[in-house]
C-alpha positions in Angstrom: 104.5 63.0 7.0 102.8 66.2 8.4 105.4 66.4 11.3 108.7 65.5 9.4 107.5 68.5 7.1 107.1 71.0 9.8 110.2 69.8 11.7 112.3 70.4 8.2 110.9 74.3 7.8 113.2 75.7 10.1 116.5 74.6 8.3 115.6 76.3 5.3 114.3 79.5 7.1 117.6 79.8 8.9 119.8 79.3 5.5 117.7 81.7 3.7 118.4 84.3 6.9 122.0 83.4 6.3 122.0 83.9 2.6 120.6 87.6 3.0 123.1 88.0 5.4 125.8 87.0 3.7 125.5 88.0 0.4 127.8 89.7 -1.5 125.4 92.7 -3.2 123.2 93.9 -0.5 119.9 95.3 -2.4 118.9 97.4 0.5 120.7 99.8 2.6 118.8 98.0 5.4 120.3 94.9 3.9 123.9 96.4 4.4 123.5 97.2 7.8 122.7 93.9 9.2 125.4 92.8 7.0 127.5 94.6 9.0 125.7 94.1 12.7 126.4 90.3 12.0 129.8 90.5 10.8 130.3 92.6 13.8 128.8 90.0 16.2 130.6 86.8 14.7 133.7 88.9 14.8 132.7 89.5 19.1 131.7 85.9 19.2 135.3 85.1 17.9 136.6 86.5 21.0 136.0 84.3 23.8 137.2 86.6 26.8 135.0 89.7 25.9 132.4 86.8 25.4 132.9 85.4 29.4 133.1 89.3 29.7 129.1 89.9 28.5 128.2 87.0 30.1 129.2 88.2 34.0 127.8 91.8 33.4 124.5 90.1 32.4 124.1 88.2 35.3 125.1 91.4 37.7 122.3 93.1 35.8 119.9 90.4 35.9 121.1 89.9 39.6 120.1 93.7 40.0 116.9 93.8 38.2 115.5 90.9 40.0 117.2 91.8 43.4 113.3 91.9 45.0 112.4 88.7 44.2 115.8 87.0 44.6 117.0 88.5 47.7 115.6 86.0 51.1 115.8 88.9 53.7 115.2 92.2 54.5 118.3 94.0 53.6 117.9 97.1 56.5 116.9 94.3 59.1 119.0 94.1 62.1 119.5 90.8 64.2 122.5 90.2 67.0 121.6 87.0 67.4 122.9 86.3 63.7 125.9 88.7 63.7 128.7 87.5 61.6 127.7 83.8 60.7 129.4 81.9 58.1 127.6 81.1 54.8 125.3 78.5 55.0 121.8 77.1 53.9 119.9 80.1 56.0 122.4 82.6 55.0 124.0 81.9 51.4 127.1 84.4 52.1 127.1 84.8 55.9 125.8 88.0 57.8 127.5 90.8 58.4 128.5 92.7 61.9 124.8 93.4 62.2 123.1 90.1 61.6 122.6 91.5 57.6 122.0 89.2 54.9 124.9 89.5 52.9 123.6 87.8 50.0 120.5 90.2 50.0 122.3 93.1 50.1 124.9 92.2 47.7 122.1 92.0 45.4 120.9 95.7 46.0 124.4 96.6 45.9 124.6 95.6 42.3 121.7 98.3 41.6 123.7 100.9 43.2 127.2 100.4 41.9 125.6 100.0 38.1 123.1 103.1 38.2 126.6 105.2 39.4 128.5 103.9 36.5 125.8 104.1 34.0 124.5 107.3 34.8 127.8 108.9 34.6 128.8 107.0 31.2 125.8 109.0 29.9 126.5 112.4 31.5 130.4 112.1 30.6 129.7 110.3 26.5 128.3 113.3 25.2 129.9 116.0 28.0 133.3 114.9 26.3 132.0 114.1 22.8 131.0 117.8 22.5 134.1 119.4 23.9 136.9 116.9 21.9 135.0 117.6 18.5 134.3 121.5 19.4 138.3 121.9 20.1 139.2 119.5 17.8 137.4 121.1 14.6 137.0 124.8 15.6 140.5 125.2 16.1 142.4 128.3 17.1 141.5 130.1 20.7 139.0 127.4 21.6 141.0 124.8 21.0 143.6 126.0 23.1 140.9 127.1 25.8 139.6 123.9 26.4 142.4 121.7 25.9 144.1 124.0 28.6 141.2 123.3 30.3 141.6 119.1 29.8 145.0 119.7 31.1 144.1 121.2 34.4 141.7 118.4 35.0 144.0 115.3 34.2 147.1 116.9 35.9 145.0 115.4 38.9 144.9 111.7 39.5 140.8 110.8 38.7 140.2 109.5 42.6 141.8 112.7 44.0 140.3 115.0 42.2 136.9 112.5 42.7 137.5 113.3 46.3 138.2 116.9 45.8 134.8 117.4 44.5 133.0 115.3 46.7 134.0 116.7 49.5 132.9 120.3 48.4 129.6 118.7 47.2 128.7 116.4 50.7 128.4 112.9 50.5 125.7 110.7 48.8 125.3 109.2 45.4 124.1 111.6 43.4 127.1 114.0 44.8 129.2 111.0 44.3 128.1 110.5 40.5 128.5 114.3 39.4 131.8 114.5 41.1 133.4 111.3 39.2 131.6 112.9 36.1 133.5 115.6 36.8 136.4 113.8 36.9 136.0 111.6 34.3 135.2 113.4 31.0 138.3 114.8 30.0 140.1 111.6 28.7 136.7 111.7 26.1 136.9 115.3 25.3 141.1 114.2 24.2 140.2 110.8 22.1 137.1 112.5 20.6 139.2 115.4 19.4 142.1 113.4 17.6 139.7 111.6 16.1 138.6 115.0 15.0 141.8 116.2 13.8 142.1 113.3 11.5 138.3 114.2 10.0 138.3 117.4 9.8 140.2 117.8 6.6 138.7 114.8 4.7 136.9 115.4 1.2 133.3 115.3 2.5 133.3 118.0 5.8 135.1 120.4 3.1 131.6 118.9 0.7 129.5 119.6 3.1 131.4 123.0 4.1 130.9 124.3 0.6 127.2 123.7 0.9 126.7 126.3 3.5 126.6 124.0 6.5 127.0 125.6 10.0 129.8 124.3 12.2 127.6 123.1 14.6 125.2 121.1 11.9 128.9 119.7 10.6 130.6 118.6 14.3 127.0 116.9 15.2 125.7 115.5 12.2 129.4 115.0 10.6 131.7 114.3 13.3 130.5 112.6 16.1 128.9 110.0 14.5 132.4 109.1 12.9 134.0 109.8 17.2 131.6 107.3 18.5 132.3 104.3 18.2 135.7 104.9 19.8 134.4 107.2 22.2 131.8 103.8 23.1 135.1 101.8 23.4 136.6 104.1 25.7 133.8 104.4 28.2 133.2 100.9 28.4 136.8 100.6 29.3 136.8 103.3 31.9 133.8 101.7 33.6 135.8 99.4 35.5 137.9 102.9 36.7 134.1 104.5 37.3 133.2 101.5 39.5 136.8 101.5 41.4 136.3 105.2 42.1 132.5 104.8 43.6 134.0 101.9 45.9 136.3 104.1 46.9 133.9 106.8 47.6 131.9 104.7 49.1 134.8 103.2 51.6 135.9 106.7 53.2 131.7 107.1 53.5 131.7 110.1 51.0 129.4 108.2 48.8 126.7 106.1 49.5 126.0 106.8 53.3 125.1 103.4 55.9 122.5 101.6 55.8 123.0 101.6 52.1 124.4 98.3 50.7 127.0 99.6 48.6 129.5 97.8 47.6 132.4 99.9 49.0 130.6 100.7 52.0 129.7 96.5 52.5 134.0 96.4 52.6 134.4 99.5 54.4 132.1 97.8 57.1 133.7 94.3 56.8 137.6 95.9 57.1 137.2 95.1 61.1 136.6 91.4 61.0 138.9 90.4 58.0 141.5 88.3 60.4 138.3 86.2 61.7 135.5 86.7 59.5 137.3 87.6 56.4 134.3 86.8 54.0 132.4 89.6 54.9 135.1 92.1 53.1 136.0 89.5 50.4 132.8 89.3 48.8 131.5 93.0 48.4 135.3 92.5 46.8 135.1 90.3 44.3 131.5 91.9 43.3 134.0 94.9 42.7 136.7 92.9 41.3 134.2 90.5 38.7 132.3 93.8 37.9 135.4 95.7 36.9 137.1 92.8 35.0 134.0 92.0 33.2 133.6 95.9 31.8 137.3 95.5 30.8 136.9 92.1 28.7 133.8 93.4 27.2 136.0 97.1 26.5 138.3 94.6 24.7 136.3 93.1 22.3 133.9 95.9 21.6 137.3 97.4 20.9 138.2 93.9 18.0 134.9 94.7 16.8 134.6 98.7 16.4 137.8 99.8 15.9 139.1 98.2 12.7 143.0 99.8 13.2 143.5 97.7 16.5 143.3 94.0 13.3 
């Protein structure tokens, strides 16, 4: 009796949660937004790709978390006597032209490639936030200045101008990640300020305009909030560009420098062996490859679920 009680509490628990979820006349504002959080995750779950999507990116980060425990050998460790082996129950992914684990360092690779595109998604989110809105609801002179300003910047192809920097910086990571910064932000700076354009004359900024409110207390407490969800959107879906554009750095060696295991330098390293050991280049890229196609599923469906116009 006891356990056929205990074992029936749940159900009602979970259809209570579901009611206050659901229903129609929220009480609370609190109430609301998790109304809205779970509408917005059943409307993500609906969407199987951006699902498979989440699901790769959390293994690469769990994969990079964990990378000390999971990986089986040193990753700096050189042995001849090992040099380019085939996968196998010593070696899960082969060795490289050193006698490296692959495996192992494929693992720490993971924690390079996602503290470069993470770290610059947070330098280039509010970089470009700040400039699109500024332009987009001062108007006038600045407007012009900056856009000007955009324009120089994205007459350049991004890995070019990734490149240009970089090489006037030196090589190494955090060179690497302030020149893609540089080269990424002004996309940002263009969406968040057409999405300005359209706020900027709506009934409340006038409201709150009325009331005294500085420009600056309007575009930040106003504005942005409104920009950032598609702002969020975009970034996520550049991240597969970000990642492209580290590997890259990383293949010419203007980014993470040897014995590193980035990703890019793992297939710079591997481009000499791919007619007879052609694993040790493939799999540094399809870490690449997975990574980037993941970031663009998941850019997809955060899209379905925060941008209402793309129903």
């Amino acid at each position: 009796m006891t356990d056929s009680l205990s074992k029936s509490l749940p159900a009602p628990r979970r259809s209570a949660l579901r009611h206050w979820l659901s229903t129609p006349e929220p009480a609370s504002s609190f109430q609301a937004r998790m109304q809205q959080i779970w509408l917005q995750w059943r409307r993500f779950c609906a969407n199987h790709s951006a699902l498979f999507g989440l699901a790769v990116l959390l293994v690469i980060v769990f994969a990079a978390l964990f990378a000390p425990w999971l990986s089986n050998h040193d990753i700096f460790a050189q042995n001849l006597a090992h040099r380019l082996q085939p996968p196998g129950s010593d070696f899960w992914l082969g060795t490289d032209e050193l006698g490296r684990d692959i495996f192992s360092r494929l693992l720490w690779g993971a924690r390079i490639t996602l503290y470069i595109a993470f770290l610059t998604a947070i330098i280039i989110t509010p970089l470009g936030l700040l400039i699109g809105t500024s332009a987009g609801y001062l108007g006038g002179w600045v407007d012009t200045l900056l856009m000007r300003l955009v324009d120089i910047f994205l007459a350049f192809p991004s890995l070019i101008l990734a490149l240009a920097f970089v090489a006037a910086l030196g090589p190494g990571i955090e060179n690497a990640i302030i020149a893609i910064s540089l080269s990424s932000w002004p996309p940002i700076a263009r969406l968040a300020r057409a999405e300005t354009l359209s706020i900027r004359k709506m009934d409340y900024i006038a409201a709150v305009r009325l009331q005294g409110a500085s420009s600056l207390h309007i575009i930040v407490r106003h504005i942005i909030p409104v920009c950032l969800p598609s702002v969020v959107v975009r970034v996520t879906l550049n991240m597969a560009a970000i990642i492209l554009t580290a590997a890259g750095l990383g293949f010419l060696g203007l980014g993470a420098q040897a014995p590193s295991p980035e990703w890019g330098a793992m297939l710079a390293s591997g481009r000499e062996f791919m007619l007879n050991h052609g694993f040790i280049a493939a799999i540094p890229g399809l870490a690449i490859l997975f990574t980037s196609l993941a970031f663009n599923l998941l850019g997809d469906g955060l899209r379905d679920v925060m941008d209402l116009r793309h129903d």
